[in-house]
ZAMARGU-4260 file (C-alpha; in steps of 0.2 Angstrom, whole numbers, plus 5000, padded with zeros to 4 digits):
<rodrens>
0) 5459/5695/5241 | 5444/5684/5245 | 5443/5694/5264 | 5442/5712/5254 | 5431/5706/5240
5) 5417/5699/5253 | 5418/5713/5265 | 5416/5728/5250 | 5401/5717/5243 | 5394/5713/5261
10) 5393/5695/5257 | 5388/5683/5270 | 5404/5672/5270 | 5411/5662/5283 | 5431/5661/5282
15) 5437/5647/5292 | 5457/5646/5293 | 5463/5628/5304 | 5481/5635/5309 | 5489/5620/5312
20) 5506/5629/5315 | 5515/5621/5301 | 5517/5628/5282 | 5523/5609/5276 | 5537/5608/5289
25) 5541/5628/5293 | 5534/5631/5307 | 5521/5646/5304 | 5526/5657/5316 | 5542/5660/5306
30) 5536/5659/5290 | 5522/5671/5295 | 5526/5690/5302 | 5509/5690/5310 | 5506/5670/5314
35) 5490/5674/5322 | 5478/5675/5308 | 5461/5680/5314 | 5466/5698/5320 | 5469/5699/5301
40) 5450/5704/5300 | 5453/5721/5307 | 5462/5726/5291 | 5443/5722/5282 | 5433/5728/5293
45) 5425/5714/5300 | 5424/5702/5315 | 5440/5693/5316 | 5442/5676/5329 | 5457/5667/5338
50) 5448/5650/5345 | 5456/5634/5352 | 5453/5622/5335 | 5451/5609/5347 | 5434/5616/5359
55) 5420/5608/5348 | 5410/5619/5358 | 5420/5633/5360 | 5420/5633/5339 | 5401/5627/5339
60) 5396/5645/5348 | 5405/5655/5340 | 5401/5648/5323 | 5384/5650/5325 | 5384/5669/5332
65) 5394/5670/5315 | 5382/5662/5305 | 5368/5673/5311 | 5377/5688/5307 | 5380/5683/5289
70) 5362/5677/5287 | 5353/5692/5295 | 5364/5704/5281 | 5380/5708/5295 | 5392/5702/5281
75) 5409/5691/5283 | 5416/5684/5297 | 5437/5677/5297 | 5438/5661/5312 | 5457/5654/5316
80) 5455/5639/5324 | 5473/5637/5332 | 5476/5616/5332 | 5492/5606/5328 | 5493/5594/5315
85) 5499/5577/5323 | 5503/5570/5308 | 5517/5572/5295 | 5511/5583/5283 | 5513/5570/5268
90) 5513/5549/5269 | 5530/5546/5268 | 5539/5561/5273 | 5548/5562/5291 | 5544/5572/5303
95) 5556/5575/5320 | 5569/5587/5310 | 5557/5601/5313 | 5547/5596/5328 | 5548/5586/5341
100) 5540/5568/5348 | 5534/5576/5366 | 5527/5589/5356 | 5519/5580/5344 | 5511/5566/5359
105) 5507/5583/5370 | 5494/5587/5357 | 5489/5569/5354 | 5482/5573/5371 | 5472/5588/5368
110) 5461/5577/5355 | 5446/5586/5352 | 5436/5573/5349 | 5443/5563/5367 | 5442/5582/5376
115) 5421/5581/5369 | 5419/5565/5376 | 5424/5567/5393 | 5416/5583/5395 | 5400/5575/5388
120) 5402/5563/5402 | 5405/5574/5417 | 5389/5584/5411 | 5378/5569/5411 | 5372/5574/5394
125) 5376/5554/5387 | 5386/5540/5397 | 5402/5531/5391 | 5392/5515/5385 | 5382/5526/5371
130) 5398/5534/5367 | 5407/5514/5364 | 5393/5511/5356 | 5395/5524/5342 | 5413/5521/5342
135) 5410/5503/5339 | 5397/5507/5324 | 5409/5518/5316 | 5423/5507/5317 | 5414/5491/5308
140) 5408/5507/5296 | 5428/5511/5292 | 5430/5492/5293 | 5417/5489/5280 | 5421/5504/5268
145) 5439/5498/5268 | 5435/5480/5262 | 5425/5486/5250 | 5437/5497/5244 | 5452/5484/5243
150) 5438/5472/5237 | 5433/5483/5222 | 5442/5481/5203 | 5453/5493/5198 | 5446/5506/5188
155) 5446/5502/5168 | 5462/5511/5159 | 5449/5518/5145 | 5440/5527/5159 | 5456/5539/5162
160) 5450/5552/5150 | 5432/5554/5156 | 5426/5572/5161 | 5439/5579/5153 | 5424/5590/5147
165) 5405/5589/5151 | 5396/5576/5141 | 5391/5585/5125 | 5372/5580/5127 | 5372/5594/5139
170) 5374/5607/5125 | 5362/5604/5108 | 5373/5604/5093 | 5376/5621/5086 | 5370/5620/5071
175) 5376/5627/5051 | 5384/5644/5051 | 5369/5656/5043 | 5371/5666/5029 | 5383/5684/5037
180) 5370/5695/5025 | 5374/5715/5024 | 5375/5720/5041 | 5389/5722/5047 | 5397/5726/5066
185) 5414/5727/5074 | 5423/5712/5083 | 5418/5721/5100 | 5401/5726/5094 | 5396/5706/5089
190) 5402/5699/5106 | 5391/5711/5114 | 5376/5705/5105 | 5380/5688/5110 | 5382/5693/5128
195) 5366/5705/5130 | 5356/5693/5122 | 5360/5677/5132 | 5360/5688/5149 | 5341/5693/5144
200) 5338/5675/5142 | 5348/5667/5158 | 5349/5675/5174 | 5363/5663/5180 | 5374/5673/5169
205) 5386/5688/5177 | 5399/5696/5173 | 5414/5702/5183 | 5429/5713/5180 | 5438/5729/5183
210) 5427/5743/5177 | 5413/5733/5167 | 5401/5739/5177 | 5395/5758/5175 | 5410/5760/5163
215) 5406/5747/5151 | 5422/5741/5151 | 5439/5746/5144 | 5435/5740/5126 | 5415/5745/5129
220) 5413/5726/5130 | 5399/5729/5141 | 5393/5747/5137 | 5377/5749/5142 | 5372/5733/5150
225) 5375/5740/5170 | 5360/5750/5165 | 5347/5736/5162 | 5356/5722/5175 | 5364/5731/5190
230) 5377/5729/5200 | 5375/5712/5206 | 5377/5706/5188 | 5391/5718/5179 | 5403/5718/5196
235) 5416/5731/5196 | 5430/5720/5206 | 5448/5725/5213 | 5464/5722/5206 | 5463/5706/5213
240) 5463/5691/5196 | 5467/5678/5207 | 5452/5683/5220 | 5438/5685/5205 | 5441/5669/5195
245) 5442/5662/5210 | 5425/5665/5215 | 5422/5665/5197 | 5427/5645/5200 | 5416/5645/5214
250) 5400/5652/5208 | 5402/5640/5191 | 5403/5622/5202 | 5385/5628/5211 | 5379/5632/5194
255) 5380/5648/5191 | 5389/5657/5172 | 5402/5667/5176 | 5410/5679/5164 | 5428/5686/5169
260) 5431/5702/5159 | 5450/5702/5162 | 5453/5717/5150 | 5471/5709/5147 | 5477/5692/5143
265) 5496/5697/5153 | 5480/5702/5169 | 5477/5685/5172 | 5492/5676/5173 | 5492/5681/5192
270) 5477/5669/5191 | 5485/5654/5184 | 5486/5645/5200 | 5465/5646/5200 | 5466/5644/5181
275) 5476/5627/5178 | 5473/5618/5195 | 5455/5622/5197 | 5447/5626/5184 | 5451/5615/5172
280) 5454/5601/5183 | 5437/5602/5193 | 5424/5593/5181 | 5437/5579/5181 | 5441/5578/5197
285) 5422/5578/5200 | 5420/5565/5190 | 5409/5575/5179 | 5396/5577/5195 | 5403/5598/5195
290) 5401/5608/5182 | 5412/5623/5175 | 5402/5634/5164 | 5414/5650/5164 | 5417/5661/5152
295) 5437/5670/5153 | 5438/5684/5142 | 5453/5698/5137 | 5461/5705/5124 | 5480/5699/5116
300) 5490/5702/5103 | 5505/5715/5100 | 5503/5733/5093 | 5499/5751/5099 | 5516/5750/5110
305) 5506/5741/5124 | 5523/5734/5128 | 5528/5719/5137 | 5512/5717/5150 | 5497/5721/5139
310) 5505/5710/5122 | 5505/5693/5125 | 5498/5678/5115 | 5494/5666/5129 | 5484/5654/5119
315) 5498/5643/5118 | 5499/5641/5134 | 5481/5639/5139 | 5480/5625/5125 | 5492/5614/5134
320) 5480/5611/5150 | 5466/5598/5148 | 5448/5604/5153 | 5449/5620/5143 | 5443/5628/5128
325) 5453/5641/5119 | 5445/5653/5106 | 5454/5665/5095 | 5444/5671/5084 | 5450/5682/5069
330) 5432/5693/5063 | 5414/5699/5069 | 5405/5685/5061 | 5414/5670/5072 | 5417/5681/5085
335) 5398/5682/5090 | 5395/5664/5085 | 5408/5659/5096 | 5405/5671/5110 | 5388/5663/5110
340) 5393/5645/5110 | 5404/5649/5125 | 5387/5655/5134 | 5379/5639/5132 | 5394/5625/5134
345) 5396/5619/5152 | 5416/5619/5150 | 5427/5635/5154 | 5431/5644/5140 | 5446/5655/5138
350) 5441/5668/5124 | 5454/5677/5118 | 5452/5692/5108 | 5468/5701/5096 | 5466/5722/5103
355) 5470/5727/5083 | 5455/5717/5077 | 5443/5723/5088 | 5436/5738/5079 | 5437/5727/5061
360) 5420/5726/5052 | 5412/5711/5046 | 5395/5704/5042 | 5386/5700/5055 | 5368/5691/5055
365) 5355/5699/5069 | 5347/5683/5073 | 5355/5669/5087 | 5369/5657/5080 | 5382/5646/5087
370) 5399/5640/5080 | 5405/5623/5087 | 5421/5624/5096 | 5435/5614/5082 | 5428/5620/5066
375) 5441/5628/5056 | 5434/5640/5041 | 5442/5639/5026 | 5441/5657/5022 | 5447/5656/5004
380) 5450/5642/4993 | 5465/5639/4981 | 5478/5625/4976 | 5495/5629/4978 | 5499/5632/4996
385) 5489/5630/5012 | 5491/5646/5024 | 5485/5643/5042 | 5484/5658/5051 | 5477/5664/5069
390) 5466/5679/5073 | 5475/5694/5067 | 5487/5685/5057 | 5472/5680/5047 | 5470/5698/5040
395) 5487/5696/5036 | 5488/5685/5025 | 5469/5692/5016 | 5481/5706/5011 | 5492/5698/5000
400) 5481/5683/4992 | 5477/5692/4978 | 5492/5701/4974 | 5499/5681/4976 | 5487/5677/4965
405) 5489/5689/4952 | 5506/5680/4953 | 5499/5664/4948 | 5501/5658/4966 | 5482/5649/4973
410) 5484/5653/4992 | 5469/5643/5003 | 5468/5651/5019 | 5461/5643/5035 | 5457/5650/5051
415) 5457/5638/5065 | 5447/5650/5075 | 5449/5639/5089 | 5467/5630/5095 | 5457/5618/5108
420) 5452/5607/5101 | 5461/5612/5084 | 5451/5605/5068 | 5466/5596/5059 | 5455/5586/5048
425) 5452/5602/5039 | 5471/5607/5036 | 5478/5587/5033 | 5464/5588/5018 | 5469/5605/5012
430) 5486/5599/5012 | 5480/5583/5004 | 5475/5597/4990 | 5490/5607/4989 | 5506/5601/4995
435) 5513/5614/5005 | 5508/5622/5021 | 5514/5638/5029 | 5507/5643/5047 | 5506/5660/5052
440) 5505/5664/5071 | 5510/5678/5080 | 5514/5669/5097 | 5530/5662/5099 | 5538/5647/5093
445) 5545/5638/5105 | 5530/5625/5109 | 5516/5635/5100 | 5503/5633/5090 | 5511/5633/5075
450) 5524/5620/5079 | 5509/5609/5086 | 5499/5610/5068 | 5517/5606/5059 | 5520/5592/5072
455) 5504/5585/5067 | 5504/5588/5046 | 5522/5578/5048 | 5514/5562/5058 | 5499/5563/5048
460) 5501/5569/5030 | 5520/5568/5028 | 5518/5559/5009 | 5505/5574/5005 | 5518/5586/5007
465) 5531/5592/4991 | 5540/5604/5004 | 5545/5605/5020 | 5534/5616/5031 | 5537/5634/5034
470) 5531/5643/5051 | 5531/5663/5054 | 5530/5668/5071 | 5535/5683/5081 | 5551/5686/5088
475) 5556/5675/5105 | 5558/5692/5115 | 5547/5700/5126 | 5538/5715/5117 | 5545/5730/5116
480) 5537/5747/5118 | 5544/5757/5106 | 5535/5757/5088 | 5552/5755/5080 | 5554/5740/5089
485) 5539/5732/5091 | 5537/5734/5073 | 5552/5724/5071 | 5548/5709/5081 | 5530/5705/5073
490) 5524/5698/5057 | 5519/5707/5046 | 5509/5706/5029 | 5525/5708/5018 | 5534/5693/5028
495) 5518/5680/5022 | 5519/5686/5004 | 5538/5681/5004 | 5535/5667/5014 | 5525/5660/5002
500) 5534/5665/4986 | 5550/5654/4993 | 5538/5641/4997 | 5530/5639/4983 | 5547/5639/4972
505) 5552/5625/4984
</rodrens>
């Protein structure tokens, strides 16, 4: 993916692949149907080479006529340096049950370091003394490093949670929430705002995705915008999820904003490798000295007999990984707030948006506004049963509060809009209020949202509650495509109103 995407962009990359025979302890010329990996450039039209990894100068040439081709426009270039790794491939692990000793101490020999040396010698271009000499420096250098390292405390057990997520100084605080006044715009049409806006404002920010470019994207998410910014800020990409937020990753850590348009949440799974282990980890791993300002964005959520690859909730999942942020938001108003916060933050931002909710109306104001990530809006207040519902379930629930009410049931409804971080402060005080809590989350059960929010209501309000907590969820099952079906295994607006009839009688 990385070798198409720079050859159809014509970017000036350098891939450089050390074959050192071994994929862990399988040798590669088994595990490989074509173990020679430079001539795999010919498939992308560009230069492809098969060097000895251990000619320094051999590597040195080459590199640089590489280089040069890059720099003058010439594009990418794929260099295998063949070695041998004389190593084990981890401390610990043996290593003669797939190779053998002679072979390992045959390559010993072909050091590239020892094979420089010499021919450095026999040239006349430096003599053995000058070369001891830097040995002899770098040696007290290792010598040196090394007792300072054993010499040096252990690090404190409070720092183990730092960089999770970039110092909050680096983003101002975003504010109160204005007024939504009379204008109103879709779920699609707010988050457009947000995003045209802040590109006229930032030129760091870019957006890549499959058909976001002339298009505008599947769900006009970026109608119109190829026309003011070009095709090196909306970038049509190939099928290739794993390839893009990979770059995506890339780009963030040198300080650019990348925005991944992935159309569907079910897309980037194939990218969860990129995702868990380096995206979220890299600020922390960093030490807070990178940064990941990158904006993931798709739709979720069940309906329109999408079936089981363009339906899931994912933000369950995304929720459990440190480092990220996961918004769901339910309406216009917060969608653009949101949207907008997630322009600004230097942490990576999954954005996850329900498909049935995008054409939904709401108030919208015209002027700039941020909503802080972990600020749950109690959308209605009452005093019987707290609801807590997620993006679509949200509109849901707004269905039957009055005919509840009419009942003499006081439903207060809150929308998390965010589940990380989660605002629990907000529901434990409007269980304080009520005494019964009933989530409502389309994901699944097992290890969702929902259960986490119960979880939590149980350790930290348990004497606030006079029932025992109810969850709706969707059924455990992938979804279906037929209507009949998938009609059956989601929740629906009749399901909340009985729900919280029973509750209530509880």
């Amino acid at each position: 993916e990385g070798l198409n995407m720079a050859k159809i962009w014509n970017l000036p990359v350098i891939f450089v692949c050390e074959n050192n025979q071994f994929a862990t302890e399988v040798p590669f010329r088994e595990s490989s149907a074509i173990p020679d990996v430079g001539r795999r450039a010919k498939n992308y039209g560009m230069p492809g080479l098969e060097l000895d990894g251990n000619d320094v100068l051999s590597i040195h040439e080459q590199a640089g006529e590489a280089i040069a081709r890059a720099r003058s426009g010439g594009g990418p270039t794929l260099i295998e340096c063949k070695t041998y790794r004389t190593r084990a491939h981890a401390e610990g692990m043996g290593d003669f049950s797939y190779r053998t000793r002679e072979d390992v101490e045959d390559w010993k020999q072909r050091c590239p370091i020892g094979s420089l040396r010499q021919r450095a010698i026999e040239e006349g271009l430096v003599n053995a003394e000058e070369l001891d000499t830097i040995d002899d420096e770098v040696k007290q250098l290792i010598g040196e490093s090394r007792n300072f390292a054993e010499d040096s405390p252990w690090p404190e057990p409070a720092s183990a949670t730092l960089h999770v997520y970039a110092d909050p100084a680096d983003a101002p605080e975003a504010g109160d929430e204005p007024d939504p006044g009379e204008r109103e715009l879709t779920f699609v049409e707010a988050t457009h705002e947000a995003l045209a806006v802040e590109m006229e404002r930032n030129p760091g920010i870019f957006v890549m995705g499959e058909g976001i470019g002339v298009r505008g994207g599947n769900f006009n998410t970026t109608a119109g915008l190829f026309e003011i910014h070009g095709p090196t800020r909306l970038v049509d990409t190939p099928i290739c999820e794993r390839g893009f937020v990979g770059l995506g990753c890339g780009a963030a850590m040198t300080g650019s904003r990348p925005v991944i348009d992935f159309m569907f949440g079910d897309f980037i799974m194939d990218a969860v490798g990129e995702l868990v282990n380096q995206v979220a980890k890299m600020q922390y791993m960093s030490s807070g000295r990178l940064k990941m300002p990158i904006l993931l964005r798709g739709c979720i959520g069940i309906g329109h007999s999408a079936a089981t690859h363009h339906s899931g909730n994912y933000y369950p999942l995304y929720a459990h990984f440190p480092g990220f942020r996961v918004v769901v938001p339910s309406n216009a108003y917060d969608a653009k707030g949101l949207f907008r916060r997630a322009l600004t933050c230097n942490d990576p931002v999954m954005f996850l948006e329900h498909r049935e909710i995008l054409n939904e109306k709401t108030a919208v104001p015209e002027q700039d506004y941020e909503i802080e990530f972990g600020r749950a809006k109690v959308v209605r207040e009452g005093t019987d049963v707290t609801v807590v519902a997620i993006a679509r379930m949200v509109h849901h629930v707004l269905e039957v509060i009055d005919e509840l009410a009419a009942e003499g049931i006081s439903v207060e409804l809150i929308d998390p809009r965010t589940v990380l971080p989660l605002d629990t402060e907000t529901i434990i005080a409007s269980v304080a209020k009520t005494g019964r809590l009933l989530v409502v989350d389309e994901a699944f059960a097992p290890a969702s949202i929902g259960a986490q929010i119960a979880a939590i209501q149980a350790d930290r309000g348990f004497d606030d509650l006079d029932a025992p907590i109810k969850r709706i969820h969707g059924a455990f099952t992938p979804i279906p495509y037929s209507p009949s079906l998938e009609a059956a295994v989601v929740p629906h607006p009749e399901t909340v109103a009985a729900a919280v009839r029973d509750l209530v009688a509880e």
